[in-house]
VOGUFI-183548 format. One line per 4 residues: number of its first residue (from 1); their letters; for each residue y, x, z of N, C-alpha, C. Coordinates in Angstrom, 2 decimals, padded with zeros to 5 digits. Example, Ala and Ser with C-alpha at 12.3 -4.5 7.8 and 13.67 -1.06 7.14 Angstrom:
2
1	as	-005.69,013.19,007.80,-004.50,012.30,007.80,-003.30,013.20,007.80 | -002.25,012.85,007.08,-001.06,013.67,007.14,000.03,012.90,007.87;
end
This chain:
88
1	xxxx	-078.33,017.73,049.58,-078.25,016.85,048.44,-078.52,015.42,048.90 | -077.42,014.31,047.95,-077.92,012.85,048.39,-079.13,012.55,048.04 | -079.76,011.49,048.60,-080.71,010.91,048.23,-080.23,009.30,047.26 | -080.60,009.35,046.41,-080.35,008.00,045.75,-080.73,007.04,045.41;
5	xxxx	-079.96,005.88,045.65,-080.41,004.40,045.37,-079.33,004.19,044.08 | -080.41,002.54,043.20,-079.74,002.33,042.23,-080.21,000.89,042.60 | -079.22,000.21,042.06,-078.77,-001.61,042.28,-080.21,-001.90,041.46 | -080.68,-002.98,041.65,-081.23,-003.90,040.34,-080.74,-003.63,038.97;
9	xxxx	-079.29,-004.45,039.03,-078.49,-004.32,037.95,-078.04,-002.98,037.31 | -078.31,-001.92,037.80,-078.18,-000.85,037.27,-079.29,-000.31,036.81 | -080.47,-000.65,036.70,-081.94,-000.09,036.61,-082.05,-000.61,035.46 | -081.65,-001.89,035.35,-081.78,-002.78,034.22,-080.61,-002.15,033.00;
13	xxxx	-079.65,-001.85,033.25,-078.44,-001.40,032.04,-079.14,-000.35,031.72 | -079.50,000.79,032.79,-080.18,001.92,032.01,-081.61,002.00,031.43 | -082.53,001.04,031.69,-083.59,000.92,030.98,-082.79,000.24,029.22 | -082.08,-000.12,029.15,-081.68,-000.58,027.71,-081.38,000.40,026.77;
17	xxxx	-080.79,001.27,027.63,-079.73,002.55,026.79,-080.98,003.11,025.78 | -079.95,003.65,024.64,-080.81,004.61,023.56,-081.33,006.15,024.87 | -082.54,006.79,024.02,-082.69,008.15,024.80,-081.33,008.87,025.05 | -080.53,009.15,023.93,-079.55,009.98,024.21,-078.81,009.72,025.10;
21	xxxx	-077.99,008.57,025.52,-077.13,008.30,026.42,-078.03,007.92,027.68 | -078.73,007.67,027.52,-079.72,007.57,029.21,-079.68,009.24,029.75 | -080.06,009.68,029.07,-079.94,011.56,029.36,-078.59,011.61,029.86 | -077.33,011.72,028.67,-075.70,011.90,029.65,-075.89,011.09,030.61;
25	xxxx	-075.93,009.61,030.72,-075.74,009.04,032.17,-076.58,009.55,033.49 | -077.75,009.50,033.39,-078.70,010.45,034.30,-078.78,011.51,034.67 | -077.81,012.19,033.65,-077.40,013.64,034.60,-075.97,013.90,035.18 | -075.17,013.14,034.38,-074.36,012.77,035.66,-074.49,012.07,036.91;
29	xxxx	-075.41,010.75,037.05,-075.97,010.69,037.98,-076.48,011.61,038.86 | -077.45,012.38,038.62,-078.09,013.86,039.47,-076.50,014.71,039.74 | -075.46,014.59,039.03,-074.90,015.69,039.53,-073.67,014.81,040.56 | -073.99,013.67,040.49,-073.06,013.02,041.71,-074.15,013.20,042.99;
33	xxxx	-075.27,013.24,042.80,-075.86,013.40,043.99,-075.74,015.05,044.75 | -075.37,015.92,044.11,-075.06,016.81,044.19,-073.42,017.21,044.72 | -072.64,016.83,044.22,-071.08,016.46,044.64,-070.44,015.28,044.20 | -070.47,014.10,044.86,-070.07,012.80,045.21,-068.65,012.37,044.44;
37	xxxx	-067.91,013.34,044.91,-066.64,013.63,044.87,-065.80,014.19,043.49 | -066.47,014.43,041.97,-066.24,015.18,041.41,-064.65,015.19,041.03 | -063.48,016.11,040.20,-062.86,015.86,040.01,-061.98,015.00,039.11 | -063.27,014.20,038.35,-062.77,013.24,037.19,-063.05,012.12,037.46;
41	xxxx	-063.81,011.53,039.25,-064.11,010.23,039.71,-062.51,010.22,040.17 | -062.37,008.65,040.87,-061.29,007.96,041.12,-062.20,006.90,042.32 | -061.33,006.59,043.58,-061.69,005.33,044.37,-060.77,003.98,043.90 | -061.77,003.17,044.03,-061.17,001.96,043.48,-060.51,001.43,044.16;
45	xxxx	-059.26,000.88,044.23,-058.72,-000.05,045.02,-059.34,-000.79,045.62 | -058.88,-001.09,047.11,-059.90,-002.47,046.88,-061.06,-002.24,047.50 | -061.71,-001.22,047.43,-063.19,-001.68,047.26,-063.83,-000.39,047.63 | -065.14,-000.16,048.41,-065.73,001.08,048.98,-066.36,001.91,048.10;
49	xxxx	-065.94,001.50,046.54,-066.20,002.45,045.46,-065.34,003.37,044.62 | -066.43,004.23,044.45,-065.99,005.08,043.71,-065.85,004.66,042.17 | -065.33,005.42,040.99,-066.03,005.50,039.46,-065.41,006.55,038.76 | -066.84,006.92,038.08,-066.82,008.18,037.42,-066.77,007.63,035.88;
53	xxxx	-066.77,008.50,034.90,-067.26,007.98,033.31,-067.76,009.18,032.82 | -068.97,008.94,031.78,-069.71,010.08,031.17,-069.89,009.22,029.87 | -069.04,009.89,028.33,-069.19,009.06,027.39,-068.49,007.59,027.36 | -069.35,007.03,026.56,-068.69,005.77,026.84,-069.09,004.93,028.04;
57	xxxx	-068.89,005.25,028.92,-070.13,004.58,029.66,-069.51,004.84,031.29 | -069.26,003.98,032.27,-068.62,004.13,033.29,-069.78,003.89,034.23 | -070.07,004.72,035.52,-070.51,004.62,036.95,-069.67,004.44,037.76 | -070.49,002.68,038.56,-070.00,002.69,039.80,-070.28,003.06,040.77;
61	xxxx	-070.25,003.49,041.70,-070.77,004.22,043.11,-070.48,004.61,044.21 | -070.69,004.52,045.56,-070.47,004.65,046.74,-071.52,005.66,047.36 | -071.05,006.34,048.25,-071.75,007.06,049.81,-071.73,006.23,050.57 | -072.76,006.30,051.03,-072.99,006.01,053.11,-074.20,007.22,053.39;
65	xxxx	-074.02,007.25,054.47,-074.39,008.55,054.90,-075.23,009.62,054.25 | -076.44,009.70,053.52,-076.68,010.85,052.97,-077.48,009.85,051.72 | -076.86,009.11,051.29,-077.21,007.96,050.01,-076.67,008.01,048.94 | -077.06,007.90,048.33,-075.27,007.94,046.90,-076.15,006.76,046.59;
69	xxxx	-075.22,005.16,046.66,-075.74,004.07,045.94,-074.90,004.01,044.65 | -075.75,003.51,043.32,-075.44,003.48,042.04,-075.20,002.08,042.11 | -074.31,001.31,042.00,-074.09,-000.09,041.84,-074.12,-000.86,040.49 | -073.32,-000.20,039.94,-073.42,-000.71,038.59,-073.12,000.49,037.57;
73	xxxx	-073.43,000.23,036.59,-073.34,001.17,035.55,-073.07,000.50,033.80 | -071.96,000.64,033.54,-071.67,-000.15,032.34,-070.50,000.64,031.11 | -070.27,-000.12,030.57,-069.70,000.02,028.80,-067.97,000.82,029.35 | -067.40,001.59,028.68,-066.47,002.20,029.45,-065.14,001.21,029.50;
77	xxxx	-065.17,000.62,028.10,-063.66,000.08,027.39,-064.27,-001.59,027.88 | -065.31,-001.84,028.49,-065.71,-003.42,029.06,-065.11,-003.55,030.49 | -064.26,-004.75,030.32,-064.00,-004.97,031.41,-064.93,-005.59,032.51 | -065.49,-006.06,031.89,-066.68,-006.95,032.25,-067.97,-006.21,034.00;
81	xxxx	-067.44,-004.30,033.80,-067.98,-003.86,034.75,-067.54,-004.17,035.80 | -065.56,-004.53,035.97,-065.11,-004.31,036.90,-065.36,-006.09,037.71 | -065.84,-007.00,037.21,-066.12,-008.32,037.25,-067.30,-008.69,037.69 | -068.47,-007.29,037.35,-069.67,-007.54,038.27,-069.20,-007.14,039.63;
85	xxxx	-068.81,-005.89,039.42,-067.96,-005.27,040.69,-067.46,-006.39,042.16 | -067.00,-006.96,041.26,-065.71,-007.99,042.37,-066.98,-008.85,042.92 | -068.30,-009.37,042.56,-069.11,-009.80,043.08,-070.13,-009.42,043.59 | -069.85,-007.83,044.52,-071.44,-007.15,045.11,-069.90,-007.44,046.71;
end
C-alpha cells in the first residue's frame, strides 16, 4: 500500500468540506492508495497527473515511488481546479 502525502492546498479544501463529503472524498482517497490506477481515473495531458472524481468533487494526483501525492482536490463542474493545476 502507498503511503500518502497531501499538498497544503488540499488539506485546506478538505478541512472546509461538510462531514458527509469529507467521508466520500477520504475514502476514495484511502482507496487510491490502495490501487492508484482505478478504472474511472484518467492521466492528464500534459501533466504527471492523474484525476479521479467521487461526487461532485474531483482529485488530483500523482505516484512517485511508493507515495500517492494528493495535489489538489476541488469542485467537479469548476474549472478553476484545472488552473491551480497549471501552477504546481
Amino acid at each position: 500500500m502507498l503511503r500518502l502525502d497531501l499538498t497544503k492546498k488540499a488539506i485546506v479544501f478538505l478541512d472546509k468540506l461538510p462531514p458527509k463529503q469529507f467521508k466520500q472524498v477520504s475514502k476514495k482517497i484511502f482507496s487510491l492508495m490502495a490501487n492508484p490506477e482505478p478504472h474511472d481515473s484518467k492521466k492528464l495531458k500534459g501533466h504527471p497527473y492523474r484525476g479521479t472524481d467521487i461526487g461532485e468533487y474531483r482529485i488530483i494526483y500523482r505516484v512517485e515511488e511508493d507515495v500517492l501525492k494528493i495535489a489538489l482536490v476541488g469542485k467537479r463542474n469548476d474549472s478553476a481546479v484545472y488552473k491551480k493545476m497549471a501552477r504546481l
